[in-house]
N, C-alpha and C positions, 0 to 999 in steps of 0.2 A: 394538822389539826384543822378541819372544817368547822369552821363556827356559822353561829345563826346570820351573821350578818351576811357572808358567804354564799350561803344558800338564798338568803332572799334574794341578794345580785343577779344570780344566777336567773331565778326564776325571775325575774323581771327583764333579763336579757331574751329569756327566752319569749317572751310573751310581747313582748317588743318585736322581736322577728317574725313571730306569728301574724300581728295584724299585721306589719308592713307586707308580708308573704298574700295575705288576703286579700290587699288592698292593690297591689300589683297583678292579681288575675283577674279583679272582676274590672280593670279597665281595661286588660286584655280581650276578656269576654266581652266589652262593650265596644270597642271598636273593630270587632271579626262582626259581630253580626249587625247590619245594615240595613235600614228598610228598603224595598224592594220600591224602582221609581215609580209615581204615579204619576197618570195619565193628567197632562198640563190644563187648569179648569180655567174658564174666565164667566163673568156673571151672568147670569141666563137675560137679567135685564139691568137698563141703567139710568144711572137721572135723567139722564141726557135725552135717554127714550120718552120720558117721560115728558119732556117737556117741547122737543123738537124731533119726533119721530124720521120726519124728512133728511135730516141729514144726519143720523145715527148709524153705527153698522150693526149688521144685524152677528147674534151669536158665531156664527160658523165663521164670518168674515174676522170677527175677534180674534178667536181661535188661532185661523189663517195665517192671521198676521203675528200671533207670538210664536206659533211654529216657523215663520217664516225667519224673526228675530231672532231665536235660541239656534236655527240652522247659519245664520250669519254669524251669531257669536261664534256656535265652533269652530265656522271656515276660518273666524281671523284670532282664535284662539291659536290654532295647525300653522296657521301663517305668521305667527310671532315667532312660536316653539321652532321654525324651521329657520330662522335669522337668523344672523353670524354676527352678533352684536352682545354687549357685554351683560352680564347676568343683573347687574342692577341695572340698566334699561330697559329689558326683557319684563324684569319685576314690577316697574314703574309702567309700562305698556298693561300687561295683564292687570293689576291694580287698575287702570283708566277704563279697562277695555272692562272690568267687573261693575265699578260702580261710578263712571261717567263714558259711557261708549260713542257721546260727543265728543271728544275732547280734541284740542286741537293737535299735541304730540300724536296720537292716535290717529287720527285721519292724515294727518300730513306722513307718517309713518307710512300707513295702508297707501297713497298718494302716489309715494317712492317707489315703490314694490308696483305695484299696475302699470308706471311709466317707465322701470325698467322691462318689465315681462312686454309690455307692447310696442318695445323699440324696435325688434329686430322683425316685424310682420309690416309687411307692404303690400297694400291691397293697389 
């Protein structure tokens, strides 16, 4: 014998599964589609122009040099990922290497790595 209560159960089970059902594709949906990367901007001018033109750099030189920055990070991004050291120091490098790319574990790390690579070359 199905009573009222029964059925309400039911349809509350079911309407339950629904949204979570909805709610689980459209973060699917939102992490498949990606914006497409844009082109790296830096400011066409700066205070700094403003007020000592002489020793400012100019736009392109800007540019230059974060292109030249974001190709450093990746090399030493490649050059962590390829260490034989344990995954929480790997962690704790990349963390330094994202938002302190001074840091001294980091350099002294990169450090290691160039003075083994240039042990075995004799000029």
């Amino acid at each position: 014998m199905i009573t009222k209560m029964n059925v309400r159960y039911c349809w509350a089970c079911c309407l339950c599964m629904l949204v979570t059902g909805v709610g689980g594709l459209s973060a699917q949906s939102s992490s498949e589609t990606k914006k497409p990367k844009q082109e790296e901007k830096v400011q066409r001018h700066t205070i700094m122009e403003k007020f000592a033109p002489d020793i400012s750099l100019t736009a392109e030189e800007r540019q230059q040099k974060r292109l030249d920055r974001i190709a450093e990070i990746k090399f030493r991004k490649s050059v962590i990922d390829t260490l034989d050291i344990s995954e929480r120091r790997r962690q704790k490098l990349l963390t330094d290497l994202k938002y302190n790319p001074f840091s001294d574990r980091l350099n002294r790390t990169m450090a290691e790595i160039q003075f083994e690579d240039d042990d075995g070359i004799e000029e």
